[in-house]
Every structure is written in C-alpha cells, then in structure tokens.
N, C-alpha and C positions, 0 to 999 in steps of 0.2 A: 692839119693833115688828118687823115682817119687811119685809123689804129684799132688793131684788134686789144684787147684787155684782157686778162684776169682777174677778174675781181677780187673774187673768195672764191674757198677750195669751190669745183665744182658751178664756176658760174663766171661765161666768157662772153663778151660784147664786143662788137664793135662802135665804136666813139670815134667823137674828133678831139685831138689833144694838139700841145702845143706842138709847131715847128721846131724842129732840133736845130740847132747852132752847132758849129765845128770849135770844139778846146783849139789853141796851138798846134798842137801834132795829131789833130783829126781830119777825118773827111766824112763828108755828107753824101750816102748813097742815097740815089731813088732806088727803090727795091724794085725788081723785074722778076723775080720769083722768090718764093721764100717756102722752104722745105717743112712737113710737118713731120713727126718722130714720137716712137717712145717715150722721149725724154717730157715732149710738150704731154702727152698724157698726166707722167709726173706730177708737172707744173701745175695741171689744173687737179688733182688730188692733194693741194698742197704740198706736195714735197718735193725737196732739191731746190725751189724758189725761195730764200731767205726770209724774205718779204713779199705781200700781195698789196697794193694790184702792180701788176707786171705788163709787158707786150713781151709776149712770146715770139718765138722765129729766132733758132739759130744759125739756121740752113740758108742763108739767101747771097744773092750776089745783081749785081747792076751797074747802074752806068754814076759817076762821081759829079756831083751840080755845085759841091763847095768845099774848099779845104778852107784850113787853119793857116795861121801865117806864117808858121814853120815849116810847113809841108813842100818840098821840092821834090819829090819823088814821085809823085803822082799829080792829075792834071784833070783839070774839069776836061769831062769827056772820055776819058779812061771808063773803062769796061773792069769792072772788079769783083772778084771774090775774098768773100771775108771769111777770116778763121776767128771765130767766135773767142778761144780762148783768155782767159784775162788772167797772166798769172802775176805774181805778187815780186819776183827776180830777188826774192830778198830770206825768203824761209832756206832751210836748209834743200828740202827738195827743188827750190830751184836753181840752189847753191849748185847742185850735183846733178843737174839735167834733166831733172825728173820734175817737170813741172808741170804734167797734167796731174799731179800727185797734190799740187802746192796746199800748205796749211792756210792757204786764205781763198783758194779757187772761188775765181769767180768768173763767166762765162757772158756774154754778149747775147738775150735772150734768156736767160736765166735768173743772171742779176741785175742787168743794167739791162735797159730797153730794146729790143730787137726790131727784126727783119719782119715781121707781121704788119706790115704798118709803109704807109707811102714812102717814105724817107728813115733815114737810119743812121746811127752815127758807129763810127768807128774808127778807131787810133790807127794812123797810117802803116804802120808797122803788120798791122795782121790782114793789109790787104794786097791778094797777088793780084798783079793788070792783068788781064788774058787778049790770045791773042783774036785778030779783029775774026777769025772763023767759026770764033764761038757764040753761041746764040744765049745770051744772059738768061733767056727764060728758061733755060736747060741745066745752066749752071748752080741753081741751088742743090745739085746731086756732089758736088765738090766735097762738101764736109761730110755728109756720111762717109763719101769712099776715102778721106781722109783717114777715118775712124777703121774703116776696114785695113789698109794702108800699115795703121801702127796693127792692128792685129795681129798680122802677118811679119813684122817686125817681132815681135812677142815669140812668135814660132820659130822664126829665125830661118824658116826655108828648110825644109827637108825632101830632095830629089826622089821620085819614087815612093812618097808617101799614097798609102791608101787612105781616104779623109771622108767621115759623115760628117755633114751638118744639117742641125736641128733647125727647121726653122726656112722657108722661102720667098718672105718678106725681102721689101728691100736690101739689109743687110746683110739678108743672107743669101741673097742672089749677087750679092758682093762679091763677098767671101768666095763665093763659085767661081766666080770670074776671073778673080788672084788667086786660088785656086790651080785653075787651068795655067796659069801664068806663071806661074811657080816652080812648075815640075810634077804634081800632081800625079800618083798613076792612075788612078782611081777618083772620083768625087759623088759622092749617094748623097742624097739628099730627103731629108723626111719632111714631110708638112699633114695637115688635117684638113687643109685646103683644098681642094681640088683645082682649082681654075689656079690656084699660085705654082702649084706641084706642075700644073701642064707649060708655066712658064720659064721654068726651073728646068724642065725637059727642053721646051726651045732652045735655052740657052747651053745647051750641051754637055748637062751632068752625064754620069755614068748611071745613075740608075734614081728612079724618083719613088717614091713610097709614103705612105700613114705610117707603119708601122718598121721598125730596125727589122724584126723575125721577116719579114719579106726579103728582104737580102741574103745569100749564102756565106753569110760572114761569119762564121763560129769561132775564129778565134780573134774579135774585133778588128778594131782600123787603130791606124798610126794615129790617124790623130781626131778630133771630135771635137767638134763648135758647136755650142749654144747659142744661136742665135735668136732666140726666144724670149729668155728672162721667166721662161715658163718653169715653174719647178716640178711638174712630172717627166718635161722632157729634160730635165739640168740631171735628176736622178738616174731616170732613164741612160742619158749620157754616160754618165759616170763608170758606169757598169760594164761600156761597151768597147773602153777604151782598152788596146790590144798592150800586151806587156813592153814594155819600153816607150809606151805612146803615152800622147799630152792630149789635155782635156781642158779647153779655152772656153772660158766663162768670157762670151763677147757679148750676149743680151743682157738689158739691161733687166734685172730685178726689181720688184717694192723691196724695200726695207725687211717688211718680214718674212719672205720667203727663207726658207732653211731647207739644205739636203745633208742627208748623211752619207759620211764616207769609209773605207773599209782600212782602216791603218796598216793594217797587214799585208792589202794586197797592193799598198801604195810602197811598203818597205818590200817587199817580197818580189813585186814584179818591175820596181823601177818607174812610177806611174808618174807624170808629171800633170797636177793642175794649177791653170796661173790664171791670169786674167789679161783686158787688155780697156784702158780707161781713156776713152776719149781720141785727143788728137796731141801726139808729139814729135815733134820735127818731122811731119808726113804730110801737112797741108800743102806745099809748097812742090813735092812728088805726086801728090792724088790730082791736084791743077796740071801736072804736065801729063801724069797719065789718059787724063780726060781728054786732052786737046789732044793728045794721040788715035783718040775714036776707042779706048779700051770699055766704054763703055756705049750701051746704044739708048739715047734715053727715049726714044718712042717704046721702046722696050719697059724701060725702068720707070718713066712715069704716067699713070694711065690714067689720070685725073690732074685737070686744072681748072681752078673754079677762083672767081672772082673776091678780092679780097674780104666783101661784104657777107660773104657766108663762109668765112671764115668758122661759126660756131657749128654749121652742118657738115666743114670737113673735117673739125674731130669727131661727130660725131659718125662719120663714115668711117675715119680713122680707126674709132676704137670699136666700131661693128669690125672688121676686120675684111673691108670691101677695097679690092684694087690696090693696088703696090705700091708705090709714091705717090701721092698728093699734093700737090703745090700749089698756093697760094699767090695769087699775080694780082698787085694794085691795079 
C-alpha cells in the first residue's frame, strides 16, 4: 500500500510499505480521509514521535475491509472513526481515569502507524461505527472536535461566560462552536489571519480581531483559550483573563516555549490556568455531536488533496493556508 513517512526530523515521503494485518482484537480500515494538525508538524520536527520513520495521520476514519478473529463488534463494511488514543490501563493515571495523562502514552499516528496511508490498523475498542449519513470523507474532523469536546470538559461549562479565544484555526473555530453551545454570552475571537478571522465571523462569534485592545473589554473575559501554542498570544492571554476567570492552554506548544505568570494576581484575583490534553472519554460525544450536523465541514475543511502530496500539505499546513486539510488515499 502507499503510505506517507517520516523519515527524519524534517523529511516526509511518500512510499509503498507493507500491507497491515489485523492482531485478534484489530480492524483494518481503508482510510477515507485523514486529518493533518499541529501535532503532525511536531512529528516532523522530531518531537512527540518516540521513534522515526513513522506514518503519521491521527485524524482519520473509513470504511473496515478486515478484522481480527475476536472482533464481533464490528463488520467488514462498517463506516468507522478511530480514536487514535493508546493508553497503557495499567499506570496509575489510568488506574484513576486519567488516561490521556498515561505514563506510557502512546497514540495511533504518533507511535504506531497511522491514517496517512491506504489502510490502517486499529484495536476494535477505539473504533465508533457512524451512522450511514455520514460521509467518511468528512469524518476525520471527529478527533480534533473530540479534543475540543474534553476542553470544554476542563471548563466544566460556565452559563453566561464572556470568552476570548486566541487563535482561528481549526481548533479554534471549535472551541467557537461549543462555545455557542455552552451557554456562552459573548465569544471574541483574535487571529492575524485575515481570511481565518472572516471565517470565524461566518460562523457566528461575537466579535473577530488581530489584536485583544480592539475589543471594549477592560476589565477581561471569564474565560480565554489558547488555541495557538503560540507564546506571544499564551502571554498575551494571560493577562487578559478577568478576575475569577480561567485561562486554558488548548494549543499545542514546542517544548520550549515559556510564559510568565503573575503569582500575585493568580492568588489575589482567584485566576485559574489548566490545560486540556488530547482526547478523554469525549470521542465517543464528539462522533454523536458530529452526526448531529454541530458542525459544518465544507465550512471546517477547505482543502483536500490526494494522498500523494501528502508532503505539499504540510507544507501548506505549516504556511498557515486554509483551515483543515485532509488527506484522501
């Protein structure tokens, strides 16, 4: 089959590799889309990838051509989305439910072979069927809004919050959308983007901007998303967040990014910053929200390109061109 690679940091092919075989409690998808992200940036700077060479693609979902011999739950022909995650059921965080945490994380596309690629393997367990109205080439948008999904779990919902977020990308045109869905009374949204910022406006924020000082918000918002990993806009953030409000670090960072924070005004005003990592008990909600129409993906993805240039759409990716990207064998 062909298969996109990683080789070494910085250097992505596509090849033909062996046909995947289904373990006992696997199935074999054909991939019908396969999402790109952040994360896959990562991967090709060497990091968060354990080992190179890899196939990247976390994000994908399709139709099932082979199971395992233990497999009763699912059926060649099944329409499926996979939740990437691979946790370990055995460290203490997944003792205690916390297993996008797990001290052995390991991730489908990350460390084990992914969805960039004809066919795909993965353990029956992190795969939901969906129903026959959904169009698999749509459905690699699953796992990000999974991702968005535990977020919002993180927040825990606050009715009548006023909410910035950084960031207009995918995620954070998420984030906007559970957002509104939340109780929300307010949703601003900043970007440096232009044509992201005007899509960000489609979808119904309350106000769209470059910069926080364009808003009349002087004494901050309840709550404030990162959805960047950028750290002038994470600082930026920081600062903006309204007394008794929370500050969710949802973009993903490099490693060495650092901000600094004000101790004083974290004990003084009651500030809360968390985070919100990956996908936990939310895949399985982000697949029904989807099949609800909660999101619109001619909206959400504005490029699909053949799996063979797989290496021009990270590099349109990391230009910072068009919204979702996906990848279709």
């Amino acid at each position: 089959m062909r298969a996109a690679i990683v080789e070494a940091p910085g250097k992505v092919s596509v090849t033909t590799v062996d046909d995947p075989t289904p373990g006992r409690r696997d199935v074999v998808v054909k991939v019908a889309s396969c999402g790109l992200c952040g994360t896959d940036l990562h991967i090709l700077q060497g990091e968060f990838a354990p080992t190179l060479p890899i196939v990247p693609g976390h994000e994908f979902a399709g139709e099932i051509v082979a199971v395992g011999t233990d497999v009763t739950e699912l059926a060649v022909g099944d329409k499926v989305a996979v939740d990437p995650s691979l946790h370990c059921h055995e460290c203490r965080y997944c003792r205690s439910g916390r297993g996008n945490l797990c001290d052995n994380w390991a991730a489908i596309g990350v460390t084990v072979p992914g969805g960039a690629a004809e066919f795909a393997v993965a353990p029956v367990a992190n795969c939901v069927k969906l129903p026959d109205h959904i169009d698999v080439t749509d459905a690699a948008l699953i796992e990000p809004l999974s991702c968005a999904v535990r977020g919002y779990d993180v927040l825990k919902g606050n009715l009548g919050a006023e909410v910035l977020i950084y960031g207009s990308g995918t995620m954070g045109l998420m984030m906007l959308e559970l957002a509104k869905r939340t109780g929300a009374a307010s949703v601003e949204v900043l970007d440096i983007n232009p044509q992201r910022l005007q899509t960000a406006t489609l979808l119904g924020c309350t106000g769209a901007a470059a910069r926080a000082e364009e808003f009349d918000r002087s004494g901050g918002w309840d709550v404030v998303i990162d959805a960047t990993g950028n750290a002038g806009a994470i600082q930026d953030g920081l600062g903006r967040v309204a007394k008794g409000g929370t500050f969710l670090q949802f973009g993903v960072a490099d490693y060495a990014t650092t901000a600094v924070i004000e101790p004083y005004r974290i004990y003084n005003q009651e500030i809360t910053i968390t985070g919100s990592m990956a996908v936990l008990h939310s895949y399985e909600r982000a697949a029904a929200l989807f099949a609800s129409g909660v999101l619109d993906p001619a909206v959400f993805i504005s490029d699909r390109l053949p799996l063979e240039q797989y290496p021009a759409a990270i590099d349109q990716f990391k230009a910072g061109v068009g919204r979702k990207i996906v990848v279709q064998p």
